[in-house]
BASELUM-562598 format. One line per 2 residues: number of its first residue (from 0); their letters; for each residue z, x, y of N, C-alpha, C. Coordinates in pm, 1 decimal. Each point is the difference from the previous one (the first is absolute). Example, Ala and Ser with C-alpha at 12.3 -4.5 7.8 and 13.67 -1.06 7.14 Angstrom:
<sites>
0) as) 780.0/1319.0/-569.0/0.0/-89.0/119.0/0.0/90.0/120.0 | -72.0/-35.0/105.0/6.0/82.0/119.0/73.0/-77.0/109.0
</sites>
This chain:
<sites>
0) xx) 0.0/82.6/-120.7/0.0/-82.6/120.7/0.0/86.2/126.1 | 53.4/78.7/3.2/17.5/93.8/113.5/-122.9/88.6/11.3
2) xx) -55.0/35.5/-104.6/-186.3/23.0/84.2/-71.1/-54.4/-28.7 | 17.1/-139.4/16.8/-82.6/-64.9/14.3/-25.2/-39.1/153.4
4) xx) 159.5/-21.9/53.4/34.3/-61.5/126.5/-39.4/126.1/102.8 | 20.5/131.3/-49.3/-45.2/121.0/115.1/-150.7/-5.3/-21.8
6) xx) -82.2/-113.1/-85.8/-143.8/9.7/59.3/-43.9/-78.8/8.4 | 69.2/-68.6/94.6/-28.9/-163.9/-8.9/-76.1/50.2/203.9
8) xx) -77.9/-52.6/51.9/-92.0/-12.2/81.5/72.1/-71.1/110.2 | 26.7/69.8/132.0/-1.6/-83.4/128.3/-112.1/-94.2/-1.1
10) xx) 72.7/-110.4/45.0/-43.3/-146.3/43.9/28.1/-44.8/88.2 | 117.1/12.6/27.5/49.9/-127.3/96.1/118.8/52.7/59.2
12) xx) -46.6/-26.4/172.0/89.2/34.6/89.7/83.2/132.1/-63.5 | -39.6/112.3/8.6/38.2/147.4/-24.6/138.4/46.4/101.3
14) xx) -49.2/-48.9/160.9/115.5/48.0/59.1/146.6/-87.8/5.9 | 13.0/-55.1/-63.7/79.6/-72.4/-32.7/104.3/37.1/-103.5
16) xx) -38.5/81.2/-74.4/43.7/63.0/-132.8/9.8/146.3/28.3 | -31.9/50.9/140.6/27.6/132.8/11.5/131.3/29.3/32.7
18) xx) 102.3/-100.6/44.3/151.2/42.2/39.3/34.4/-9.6/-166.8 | -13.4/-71.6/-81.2/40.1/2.4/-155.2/-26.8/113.5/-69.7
20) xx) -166.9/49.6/84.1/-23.8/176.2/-71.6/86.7/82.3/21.6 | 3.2/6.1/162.9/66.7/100.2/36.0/201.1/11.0/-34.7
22) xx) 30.9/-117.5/-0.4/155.4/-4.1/-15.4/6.8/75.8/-154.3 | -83.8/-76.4/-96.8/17.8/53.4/-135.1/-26.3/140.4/-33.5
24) xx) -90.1/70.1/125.8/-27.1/173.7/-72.0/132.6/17.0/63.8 | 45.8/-24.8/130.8/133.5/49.1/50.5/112.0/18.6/-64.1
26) xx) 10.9/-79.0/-61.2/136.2/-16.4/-107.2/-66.2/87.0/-111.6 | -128.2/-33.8/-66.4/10.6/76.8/-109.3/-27.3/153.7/26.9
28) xx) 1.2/68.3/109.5/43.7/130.6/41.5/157.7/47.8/29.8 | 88.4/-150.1/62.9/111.2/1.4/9.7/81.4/-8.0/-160.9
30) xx) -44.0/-52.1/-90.9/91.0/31.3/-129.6/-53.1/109.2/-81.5 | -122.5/81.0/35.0/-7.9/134.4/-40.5/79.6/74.4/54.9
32) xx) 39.6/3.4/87.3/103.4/45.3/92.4/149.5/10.5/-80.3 | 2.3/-120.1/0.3/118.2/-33.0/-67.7/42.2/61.5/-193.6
34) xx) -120.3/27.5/-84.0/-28.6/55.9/-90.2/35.1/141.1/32.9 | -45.4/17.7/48.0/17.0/145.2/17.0/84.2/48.6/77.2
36) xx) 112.4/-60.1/77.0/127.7/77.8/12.7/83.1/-43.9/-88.4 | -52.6/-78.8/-114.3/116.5/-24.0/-98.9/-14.7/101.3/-109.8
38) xx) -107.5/101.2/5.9/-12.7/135.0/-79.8/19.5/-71.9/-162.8 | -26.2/-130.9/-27.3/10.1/-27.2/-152.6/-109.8/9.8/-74.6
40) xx) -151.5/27.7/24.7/-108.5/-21.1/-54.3/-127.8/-75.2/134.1 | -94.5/67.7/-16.0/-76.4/-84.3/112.0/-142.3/-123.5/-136.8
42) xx) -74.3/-71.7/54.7/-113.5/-5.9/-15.7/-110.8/85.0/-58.7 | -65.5/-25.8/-135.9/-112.0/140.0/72.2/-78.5/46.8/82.8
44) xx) -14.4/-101.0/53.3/-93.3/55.6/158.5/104.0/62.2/68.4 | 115.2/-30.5/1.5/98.8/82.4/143.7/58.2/131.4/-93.4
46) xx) -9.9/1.9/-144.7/31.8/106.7/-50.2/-140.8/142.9/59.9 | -72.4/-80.0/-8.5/-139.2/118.4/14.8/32.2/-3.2/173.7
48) xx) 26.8/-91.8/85.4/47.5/29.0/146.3/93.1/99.0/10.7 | 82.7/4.7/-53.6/117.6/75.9/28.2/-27.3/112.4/-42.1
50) xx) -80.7/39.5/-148.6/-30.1/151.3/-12.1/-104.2/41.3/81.1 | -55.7/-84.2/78.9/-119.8/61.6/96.2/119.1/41.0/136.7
52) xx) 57.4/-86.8/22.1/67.8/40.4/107.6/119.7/130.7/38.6 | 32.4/4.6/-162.6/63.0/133.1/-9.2/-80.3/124.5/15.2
54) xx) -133.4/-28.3/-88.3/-84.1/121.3/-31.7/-100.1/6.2/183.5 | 40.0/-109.1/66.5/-106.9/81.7/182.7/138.7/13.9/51.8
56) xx) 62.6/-106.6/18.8/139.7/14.2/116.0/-67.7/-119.1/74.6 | -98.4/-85.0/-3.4/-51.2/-110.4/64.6/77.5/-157.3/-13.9
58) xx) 35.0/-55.7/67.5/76.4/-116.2/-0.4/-5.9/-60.2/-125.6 | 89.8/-86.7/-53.7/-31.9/-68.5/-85.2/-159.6/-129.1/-6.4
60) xx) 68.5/-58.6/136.7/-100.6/-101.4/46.2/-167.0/62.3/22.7 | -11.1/142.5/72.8/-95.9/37.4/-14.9/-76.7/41.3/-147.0
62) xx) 86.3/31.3/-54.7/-65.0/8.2/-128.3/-45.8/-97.1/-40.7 | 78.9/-155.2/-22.5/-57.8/-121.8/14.9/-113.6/-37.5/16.5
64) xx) -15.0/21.0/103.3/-97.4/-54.4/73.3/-183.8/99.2/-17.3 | 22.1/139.7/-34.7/-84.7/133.7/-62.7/-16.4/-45.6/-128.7
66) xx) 79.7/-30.5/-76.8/-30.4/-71.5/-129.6/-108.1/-98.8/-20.1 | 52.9/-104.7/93.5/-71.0/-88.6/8.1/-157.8/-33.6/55.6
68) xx) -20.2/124.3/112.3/-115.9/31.0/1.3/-89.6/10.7/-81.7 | 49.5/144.4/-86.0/-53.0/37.3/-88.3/-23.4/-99.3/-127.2
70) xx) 99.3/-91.9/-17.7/-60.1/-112.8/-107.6/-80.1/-66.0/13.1 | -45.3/-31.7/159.9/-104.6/-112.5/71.1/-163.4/71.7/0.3
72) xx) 54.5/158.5/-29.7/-167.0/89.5/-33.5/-13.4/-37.4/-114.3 | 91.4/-4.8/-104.0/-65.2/-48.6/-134.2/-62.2/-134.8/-12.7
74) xx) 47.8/-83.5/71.3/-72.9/-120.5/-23.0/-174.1/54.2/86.9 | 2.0/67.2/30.3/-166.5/-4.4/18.3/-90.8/-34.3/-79.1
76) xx) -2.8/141.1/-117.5/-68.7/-44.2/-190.9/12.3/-153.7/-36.5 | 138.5/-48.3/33.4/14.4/-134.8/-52.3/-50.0/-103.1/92.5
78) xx) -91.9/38.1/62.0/-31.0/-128.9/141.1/91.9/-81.2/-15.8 | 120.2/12.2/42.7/135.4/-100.7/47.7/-5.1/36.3/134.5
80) xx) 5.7/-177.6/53.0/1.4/24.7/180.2/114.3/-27.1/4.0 | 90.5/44.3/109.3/112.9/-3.8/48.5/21.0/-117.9/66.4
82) xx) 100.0/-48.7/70.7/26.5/-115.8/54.3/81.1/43.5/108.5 | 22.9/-96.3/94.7/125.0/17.1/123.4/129.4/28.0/-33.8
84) xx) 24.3/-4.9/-167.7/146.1/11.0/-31.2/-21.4/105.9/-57.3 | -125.2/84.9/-51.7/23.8/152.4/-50.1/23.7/79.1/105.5
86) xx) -68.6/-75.6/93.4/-17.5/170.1/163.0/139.4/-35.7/32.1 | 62.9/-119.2/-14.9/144.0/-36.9/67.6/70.3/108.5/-113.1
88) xx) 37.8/-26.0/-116.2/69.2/25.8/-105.1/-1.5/200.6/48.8 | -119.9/45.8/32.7/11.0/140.8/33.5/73.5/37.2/53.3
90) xx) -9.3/-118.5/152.1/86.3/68.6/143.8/124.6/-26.9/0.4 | 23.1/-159.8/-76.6/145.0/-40.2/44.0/149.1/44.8/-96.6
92) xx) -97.2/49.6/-125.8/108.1/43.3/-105.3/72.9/142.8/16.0 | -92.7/84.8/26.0/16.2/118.8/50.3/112.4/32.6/109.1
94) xx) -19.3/-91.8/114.2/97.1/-1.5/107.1/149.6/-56.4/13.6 | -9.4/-92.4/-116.2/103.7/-96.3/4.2/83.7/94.5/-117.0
96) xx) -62.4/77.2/-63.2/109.2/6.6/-109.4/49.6/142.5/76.9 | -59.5/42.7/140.2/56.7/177.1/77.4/119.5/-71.4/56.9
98) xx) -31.8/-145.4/96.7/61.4/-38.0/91.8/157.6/-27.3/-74.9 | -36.1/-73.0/-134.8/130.7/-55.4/-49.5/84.4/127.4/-53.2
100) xx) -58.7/117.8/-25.9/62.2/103.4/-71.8/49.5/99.1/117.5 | -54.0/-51.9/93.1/90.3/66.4/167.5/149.7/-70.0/51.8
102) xx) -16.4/-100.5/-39.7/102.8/-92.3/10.1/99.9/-11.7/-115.2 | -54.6/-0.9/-120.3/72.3/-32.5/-121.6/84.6/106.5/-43.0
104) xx) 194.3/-58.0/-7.7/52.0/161.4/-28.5/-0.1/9.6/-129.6 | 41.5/134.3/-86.4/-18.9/29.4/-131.2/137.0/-83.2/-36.9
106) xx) 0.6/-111.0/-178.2/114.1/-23.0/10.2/61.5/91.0/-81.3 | 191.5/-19.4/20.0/59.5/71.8/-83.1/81.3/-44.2/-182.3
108) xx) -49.2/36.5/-57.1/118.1/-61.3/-129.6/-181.1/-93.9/-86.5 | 61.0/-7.2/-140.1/-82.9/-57.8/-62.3/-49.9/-135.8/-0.6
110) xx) 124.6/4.0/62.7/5.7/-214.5/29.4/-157.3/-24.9/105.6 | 95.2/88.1/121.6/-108.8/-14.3/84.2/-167.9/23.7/10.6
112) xx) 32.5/119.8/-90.6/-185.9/-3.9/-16.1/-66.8/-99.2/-107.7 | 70.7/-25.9/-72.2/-8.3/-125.4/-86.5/-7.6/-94.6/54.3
114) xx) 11.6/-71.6/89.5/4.0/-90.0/74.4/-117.4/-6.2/89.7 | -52.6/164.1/92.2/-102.8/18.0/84.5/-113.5/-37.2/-101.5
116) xx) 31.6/71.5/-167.9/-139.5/-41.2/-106.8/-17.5/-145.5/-4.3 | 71.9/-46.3/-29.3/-31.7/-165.7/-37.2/-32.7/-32.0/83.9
118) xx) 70.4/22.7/109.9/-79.4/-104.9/147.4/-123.7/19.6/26.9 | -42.5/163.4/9.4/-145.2/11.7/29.5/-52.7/-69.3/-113.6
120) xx) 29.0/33.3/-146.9/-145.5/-46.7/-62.2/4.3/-169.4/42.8 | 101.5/-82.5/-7.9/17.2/-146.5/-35.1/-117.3/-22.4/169.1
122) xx) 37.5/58.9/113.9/-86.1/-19.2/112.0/-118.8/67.9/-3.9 | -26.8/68.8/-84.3/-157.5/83.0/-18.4/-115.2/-101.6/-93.3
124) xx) 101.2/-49.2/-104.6/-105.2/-131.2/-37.8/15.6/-133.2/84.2 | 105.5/16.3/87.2/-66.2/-141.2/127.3/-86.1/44.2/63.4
126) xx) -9.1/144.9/46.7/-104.8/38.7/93.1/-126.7/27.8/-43.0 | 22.9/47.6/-123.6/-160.3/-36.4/-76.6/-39.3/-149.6/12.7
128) xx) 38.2/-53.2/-49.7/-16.1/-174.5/13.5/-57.9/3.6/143.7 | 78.2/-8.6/89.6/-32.0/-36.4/119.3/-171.7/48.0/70.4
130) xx) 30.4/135.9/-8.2/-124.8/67.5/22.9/-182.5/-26.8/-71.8 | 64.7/-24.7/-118.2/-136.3/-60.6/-132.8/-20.5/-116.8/73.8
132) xx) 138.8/-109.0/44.0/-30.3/-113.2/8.9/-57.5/-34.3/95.9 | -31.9/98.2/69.0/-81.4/-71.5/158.4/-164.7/39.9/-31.0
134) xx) -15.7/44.5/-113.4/-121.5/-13.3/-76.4/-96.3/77.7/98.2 | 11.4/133.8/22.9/-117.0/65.3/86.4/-29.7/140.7/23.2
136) xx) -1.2/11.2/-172.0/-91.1/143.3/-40.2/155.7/42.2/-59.8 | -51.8/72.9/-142.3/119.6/84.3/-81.8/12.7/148.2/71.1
138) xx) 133.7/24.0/-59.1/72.8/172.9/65.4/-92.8/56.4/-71.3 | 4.0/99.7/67.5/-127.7/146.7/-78.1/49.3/6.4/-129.3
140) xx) 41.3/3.4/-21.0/109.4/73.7/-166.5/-21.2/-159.8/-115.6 | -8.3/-122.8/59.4/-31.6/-146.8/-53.0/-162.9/-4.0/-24.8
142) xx) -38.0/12.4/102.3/-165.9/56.7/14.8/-42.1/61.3/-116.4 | 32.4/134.5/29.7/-46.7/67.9/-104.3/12.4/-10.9/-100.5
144) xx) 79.2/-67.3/-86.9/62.3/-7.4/-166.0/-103.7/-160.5/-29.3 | -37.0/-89.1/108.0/-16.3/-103.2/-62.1/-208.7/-30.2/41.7
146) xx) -12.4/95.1/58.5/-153.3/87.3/23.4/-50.3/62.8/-107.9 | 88.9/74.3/-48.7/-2.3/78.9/-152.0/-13.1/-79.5/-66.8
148) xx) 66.1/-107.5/-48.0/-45.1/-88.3/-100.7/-84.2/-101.9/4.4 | -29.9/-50.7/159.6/-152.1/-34.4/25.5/-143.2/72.4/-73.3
150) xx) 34.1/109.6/14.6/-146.1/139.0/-20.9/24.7/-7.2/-143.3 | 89.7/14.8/-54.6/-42.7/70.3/-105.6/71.1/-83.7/-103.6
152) xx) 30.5/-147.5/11.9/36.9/-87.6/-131.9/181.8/15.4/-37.0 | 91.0/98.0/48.3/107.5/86.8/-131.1/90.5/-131.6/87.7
154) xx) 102.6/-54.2/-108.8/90.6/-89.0/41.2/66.2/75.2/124.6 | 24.3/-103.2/100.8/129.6/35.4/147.4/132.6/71.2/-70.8
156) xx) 61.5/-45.1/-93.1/111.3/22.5/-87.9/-31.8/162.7/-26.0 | -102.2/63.4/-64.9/14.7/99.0/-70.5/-63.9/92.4/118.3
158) xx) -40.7/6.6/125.8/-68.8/10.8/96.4/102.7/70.5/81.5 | 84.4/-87.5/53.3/123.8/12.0/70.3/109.8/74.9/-67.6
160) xx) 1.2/21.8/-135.0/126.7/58.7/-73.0/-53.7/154.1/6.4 | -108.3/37.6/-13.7/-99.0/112.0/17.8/78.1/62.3/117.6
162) xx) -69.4/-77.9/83.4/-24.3/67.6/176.1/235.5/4.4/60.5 | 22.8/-85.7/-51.3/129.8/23.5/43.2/78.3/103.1/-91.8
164) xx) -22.5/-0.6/-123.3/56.3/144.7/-110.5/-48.6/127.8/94.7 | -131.2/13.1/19.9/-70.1/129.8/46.0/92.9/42.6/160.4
166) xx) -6.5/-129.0/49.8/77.9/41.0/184.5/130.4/27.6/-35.8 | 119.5/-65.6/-124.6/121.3/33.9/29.3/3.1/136.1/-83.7
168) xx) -104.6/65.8/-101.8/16.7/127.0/-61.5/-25.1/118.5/126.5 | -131.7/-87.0/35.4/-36.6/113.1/125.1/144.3/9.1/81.7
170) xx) 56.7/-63.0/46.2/114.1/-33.0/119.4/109.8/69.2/-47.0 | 29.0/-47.6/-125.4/132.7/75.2/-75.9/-54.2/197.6/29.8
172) xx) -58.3/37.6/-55.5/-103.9/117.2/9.8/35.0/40.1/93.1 | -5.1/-27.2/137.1/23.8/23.1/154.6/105.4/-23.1/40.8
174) xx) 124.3/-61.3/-73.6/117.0/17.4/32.8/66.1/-166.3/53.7 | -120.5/-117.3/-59.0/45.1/-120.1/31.6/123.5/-34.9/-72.0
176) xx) 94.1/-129.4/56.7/78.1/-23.0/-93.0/-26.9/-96.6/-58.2 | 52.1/25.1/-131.8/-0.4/-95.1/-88.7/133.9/-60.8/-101.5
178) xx) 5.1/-106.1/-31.4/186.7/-34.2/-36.2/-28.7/-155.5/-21.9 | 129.2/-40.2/-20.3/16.8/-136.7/17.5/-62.6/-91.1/49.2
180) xx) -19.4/17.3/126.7/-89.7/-85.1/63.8/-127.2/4.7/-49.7 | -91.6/93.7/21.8/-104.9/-10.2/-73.6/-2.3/-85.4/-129.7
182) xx) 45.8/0.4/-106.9/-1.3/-108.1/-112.2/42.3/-163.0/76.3 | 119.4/-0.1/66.3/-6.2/-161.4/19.8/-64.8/4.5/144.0
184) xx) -86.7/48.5/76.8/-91.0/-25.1/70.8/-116.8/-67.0/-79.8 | -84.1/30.5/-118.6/-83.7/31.0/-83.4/30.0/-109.6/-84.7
186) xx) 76.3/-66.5/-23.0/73.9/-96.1/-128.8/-9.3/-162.0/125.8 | 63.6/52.9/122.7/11.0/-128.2/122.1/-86.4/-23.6/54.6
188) xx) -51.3/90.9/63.6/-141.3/-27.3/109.5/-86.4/-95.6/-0.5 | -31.9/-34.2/-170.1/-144.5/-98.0/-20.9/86.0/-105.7/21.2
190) xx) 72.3/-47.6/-95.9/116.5/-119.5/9.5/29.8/-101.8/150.5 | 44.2/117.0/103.2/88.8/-10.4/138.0/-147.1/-78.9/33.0
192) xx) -105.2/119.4/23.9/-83.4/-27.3/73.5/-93.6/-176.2/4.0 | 48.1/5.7/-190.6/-96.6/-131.9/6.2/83.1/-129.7/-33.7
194) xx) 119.7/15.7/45.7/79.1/-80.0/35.6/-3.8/-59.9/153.9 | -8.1/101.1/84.3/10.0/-17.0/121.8/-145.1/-44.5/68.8
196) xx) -133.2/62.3/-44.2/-118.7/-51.1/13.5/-54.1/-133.7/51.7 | 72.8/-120.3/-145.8/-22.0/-99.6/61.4/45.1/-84.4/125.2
198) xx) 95.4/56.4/63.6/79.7/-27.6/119.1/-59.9/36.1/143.9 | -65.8/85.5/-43.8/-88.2/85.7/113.6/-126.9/26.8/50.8
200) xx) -66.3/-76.9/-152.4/-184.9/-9.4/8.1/-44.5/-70.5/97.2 | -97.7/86.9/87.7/-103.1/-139.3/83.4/-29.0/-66.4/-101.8
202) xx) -25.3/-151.9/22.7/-116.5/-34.4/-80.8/-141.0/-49.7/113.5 | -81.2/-33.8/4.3/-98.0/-74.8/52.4/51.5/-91.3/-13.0
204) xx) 15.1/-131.6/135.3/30.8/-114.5/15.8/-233.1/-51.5/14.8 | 46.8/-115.4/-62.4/-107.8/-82.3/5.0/-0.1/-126.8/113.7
206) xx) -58.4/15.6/126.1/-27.5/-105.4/105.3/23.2/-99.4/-41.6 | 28.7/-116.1/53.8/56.8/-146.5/-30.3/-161.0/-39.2/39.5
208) x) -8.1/-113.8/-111.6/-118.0/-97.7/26.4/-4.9/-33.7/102.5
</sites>
């Protein structure tokens, strides 16, 4: 369900659904944030962030956001066009997760970073939700895994387990972390996200006779 909905086609009234884009990359940069001063395990995408960011000395968020570039060149081969929510998903994730990690203090004791984990992931699949749900173009990293299985037939399932094994080996490699979180990030994410989905989808309203 979830790539199906990141390639589902602007229709209708677009700017309308851009405060829903933009709030949802915000937050979901703000509970990466939150992941990662709880030092329990990241994501594999923020595992391969974090060993990039150790291995230049470049922001976290900038790395983010360099990543994500670079995933939006691969969709070239795959003629996948981007949407207003991939060029958004570049700029706004990147920034939001520097801004919140300028602000955000490290916590102390196990409780507490236990607490920073759950919250980010439980708000990282609202903010996925939110962001998918304003229906206007998938994140580079969504793009690409579900482009791949456009081209070339291989189930989304075995597609995505590929490309996320390879980023958290690469990441671990470079000094990402990996732990706890990572497994119930990975076990929750699909669940949260498509729980919260239906609460948040545009749909197309149909004109009254």
């Amino acid at each position: 369900m979830l790539a199906a909905l990141t390639q589902v086609p602007v229709t209708v009234r677009p700017v309308r659904r851009l405060p829903q884009l933009i709030a949802g990359l915000w937050l979901y940069g703000a509970c990466m944030a939150l992941q990662i001063r709880a030092t329990l395990g990241l994501d594999p995408w923020d595992v391969l962030h974090e060993g990039l960011t150790k291995l230049t000395g470049l922001s976290f968020g900038t790395i983010t956001a360099l990543v994500g570039v670079v995933v939006l060149l691969c969709w070239i081969p795959l003629r996948q066009r981007p949407g207003v929510g991939t060029v958004a998903n570049v700029l706004v994730i990147g920034v939001a997760v520097d801004v919140t990690l300028m602000v955000l203090p490290t916590p102390e004791g196990i409780v507490l970073r236990a607490v920073f984990l759950v919250t980010g992931i439980v708000l990282n699949g609202l903010a996925a939700a939110v962001y998918i749900g304003a229906r206007l173009g998938p994140g580079p990293r969504d793009g690409l895994t579900t482009g791949f299985c456009r081209r070339t037939g291989i189930s989304l399932r075995l597609v995505r387990t590929v490309v996320e094994v390879t980023v958290l080996a690469i990441g671990w490699l470079l000094g990402g972390t990996i732990g706890l979180g990572t497994v119930l990030y990975a076990v929750t994410i699909g669940p949260l996200t498509q729980a919260f989905l239906p609460l948040v989808t545009w749909v197309e309203s149909t004109p009254d006779a």
